[in-house]
Legacy VTK file of the C-alpha trace (Angstrom):
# vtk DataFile Version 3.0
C-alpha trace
ASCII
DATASET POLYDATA
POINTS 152 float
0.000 0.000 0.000
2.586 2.536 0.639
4.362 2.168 -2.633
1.048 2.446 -4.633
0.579 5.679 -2.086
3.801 6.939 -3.163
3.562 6.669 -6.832
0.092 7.942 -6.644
1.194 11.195 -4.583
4.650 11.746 -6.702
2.079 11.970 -9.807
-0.178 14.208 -8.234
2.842 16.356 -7.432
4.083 16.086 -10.905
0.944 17.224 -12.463
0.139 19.908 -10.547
4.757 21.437 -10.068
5.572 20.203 -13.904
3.720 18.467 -16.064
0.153 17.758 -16.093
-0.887 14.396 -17.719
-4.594 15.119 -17.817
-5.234 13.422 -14.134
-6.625 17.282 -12.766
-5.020 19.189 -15.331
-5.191 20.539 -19.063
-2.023 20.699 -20.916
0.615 23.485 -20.191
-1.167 24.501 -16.829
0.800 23.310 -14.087
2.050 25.801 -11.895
5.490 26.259 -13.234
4.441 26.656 -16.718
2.038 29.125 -15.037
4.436 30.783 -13.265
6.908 31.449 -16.388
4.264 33.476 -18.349
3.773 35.751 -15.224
6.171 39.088 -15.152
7.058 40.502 -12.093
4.867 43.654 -12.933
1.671 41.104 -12.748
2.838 39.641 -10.129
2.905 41.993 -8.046
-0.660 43.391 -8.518
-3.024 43.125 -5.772
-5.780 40.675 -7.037
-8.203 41.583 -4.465
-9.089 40.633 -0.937
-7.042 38.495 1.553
-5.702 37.107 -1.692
-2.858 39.334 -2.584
-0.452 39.200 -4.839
0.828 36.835 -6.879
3.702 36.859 -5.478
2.017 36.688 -2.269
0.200 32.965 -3.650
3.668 32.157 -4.380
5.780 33.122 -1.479
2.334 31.224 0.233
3.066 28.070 -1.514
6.427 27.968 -0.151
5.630 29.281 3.322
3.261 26.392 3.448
5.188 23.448 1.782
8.393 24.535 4.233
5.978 24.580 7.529
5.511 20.550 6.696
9.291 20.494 6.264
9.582 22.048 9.872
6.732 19.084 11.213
7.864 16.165 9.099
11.260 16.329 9.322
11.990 18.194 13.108
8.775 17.297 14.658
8.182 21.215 15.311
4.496 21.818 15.390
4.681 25.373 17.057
2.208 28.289 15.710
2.804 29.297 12.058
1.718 33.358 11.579
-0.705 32.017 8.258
-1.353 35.718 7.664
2.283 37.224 7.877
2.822 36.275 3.946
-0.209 38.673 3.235
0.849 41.431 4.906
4.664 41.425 3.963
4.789 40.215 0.205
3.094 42.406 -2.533
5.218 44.300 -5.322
8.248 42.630 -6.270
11.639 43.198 -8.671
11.868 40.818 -11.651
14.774 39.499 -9.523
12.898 39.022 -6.317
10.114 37.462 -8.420
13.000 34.901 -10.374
13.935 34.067 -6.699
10.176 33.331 -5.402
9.713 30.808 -8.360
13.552 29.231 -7.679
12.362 29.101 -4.087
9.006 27.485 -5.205
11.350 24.690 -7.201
14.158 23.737 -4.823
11.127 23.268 -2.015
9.434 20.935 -4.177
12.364 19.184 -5.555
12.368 18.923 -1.418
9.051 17.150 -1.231
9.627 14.908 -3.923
12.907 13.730 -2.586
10.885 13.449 0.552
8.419 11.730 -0.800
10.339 9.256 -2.938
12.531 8.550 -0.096
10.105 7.928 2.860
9.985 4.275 3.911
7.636 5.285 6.498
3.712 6.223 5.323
1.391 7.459 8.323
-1.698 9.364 8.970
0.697 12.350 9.457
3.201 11.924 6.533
0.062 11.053 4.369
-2.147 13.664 5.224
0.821 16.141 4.673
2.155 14.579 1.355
-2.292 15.069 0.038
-2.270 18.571 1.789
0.927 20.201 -0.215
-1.038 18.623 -3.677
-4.691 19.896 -2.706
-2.972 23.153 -1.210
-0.836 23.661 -3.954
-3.240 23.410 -6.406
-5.907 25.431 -4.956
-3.198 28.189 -5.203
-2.647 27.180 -8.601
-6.588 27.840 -9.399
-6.480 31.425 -7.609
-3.243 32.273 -9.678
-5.414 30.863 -12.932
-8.230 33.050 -12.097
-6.582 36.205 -11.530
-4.475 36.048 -15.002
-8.025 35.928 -16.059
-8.019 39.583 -15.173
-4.631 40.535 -15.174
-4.157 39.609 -18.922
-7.537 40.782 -20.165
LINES 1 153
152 0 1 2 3 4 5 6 7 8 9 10 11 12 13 14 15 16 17 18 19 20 21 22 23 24 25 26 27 28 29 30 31 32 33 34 35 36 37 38 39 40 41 42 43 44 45 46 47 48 49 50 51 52 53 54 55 56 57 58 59 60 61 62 63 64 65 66 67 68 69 70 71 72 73 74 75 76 77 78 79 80 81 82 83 84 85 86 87 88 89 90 91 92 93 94 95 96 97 98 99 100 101 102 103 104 105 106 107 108 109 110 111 112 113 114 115 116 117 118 119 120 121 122 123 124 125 126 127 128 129 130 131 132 133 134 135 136 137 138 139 140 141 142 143 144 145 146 147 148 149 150 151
C-alpha cells in the first residue's frame, strides 16, 4: 500500500509542479508553466481581498510546503503566523520574483525527494504529502483566475 501511495502522490505532485498528464489538469497549466508566463509587474498586482499578490500565492506556496518540512522532518508543530505572507509580500523586482519561483522549485524538488525517499507512510506523513497537492493546487486555481483579469 505505501508504494502504490507513493507513486500515486509523486504523480499528483508532478501534475500539478511540472507536467500535467490530464489526471486534474489541461495541458501546459501546471504551476510552473504558469508561473513562467507571469512578469514581475503582474505579479505583483493586488488581485483583491485576503488574496494578494501573486507573489504573495507564491511566497504562500512555499511558506506552506516549508511549515511541513519544519513538522515532518523536526517534529516542530509550534504556531505558524498564516497571515504574515499577506501582509509582507506584494510588489516585487523581476529578480525578487525569479527568486520566489527558484524558491518554489528547490522546495518541491524537497518534497519529492521526501516523498520518494520515505519508507515510512502514516496518517501524518500522508495527510501532509495530500495537503501540499490539494494546497498547492488550490493556489494554482487562484493564480489561474486572476491572469483571467490581469491579462484581459
Amino acid at each position: 500500500m505505501s508504494e502504490e501511495f507513493r507513486n500515486n502522490i509523486l504523480k499528483f505532485m508532478t501534475e500539478a509542479f511540472e507536467s500535467p498528464m490530464g489526471i486534474f489538469l489541461d495541458p501546459n497549466t501546471s504551476i510552473f508553466q504558469t508561473l513562467e508566463t507571469v512578469s514581475a509587474e503582474e505579479a505583483s498586482i493586488r488581485v483583491g481581498g485576503k488574496c494578494g499578490s501573486l507573489a504573495a500565492q507564491v511566497a504562500h506556496m512555499i511558506f506552506y510546503i516549508e511549515s511541513f518540512e519544519r513538522f515532518a522532518l523536526q517534529g516542530d508543530n509550534s504556531p505558524r503566523d498564516w497571515g504574515f505572507i499577506w501582509r509582507t509580500v506584494e510588489k516585487v523586482t523581476p529578480q525578487e520574483w525569479d527568486d520566489y519561483k527558484s524558491k518554489l522549485r528547490e522546495a518541491y524538488n524537497r518534497m519529492v525527494k521526501l516523498f520518494s525517499e520515505n519508507s515510512l507512510w502514516n496518517e501524518d506523513t500522508m495527510g501532509g504529502a495530500m495537503a501540499i497537492v490539494v494546497h498547492s493546487a488550490y493556489h494554482l486555481g487562484e493564480i489561474r483566475q486572476a491572469l483571467c483579469i490581469l491579462k484581459k
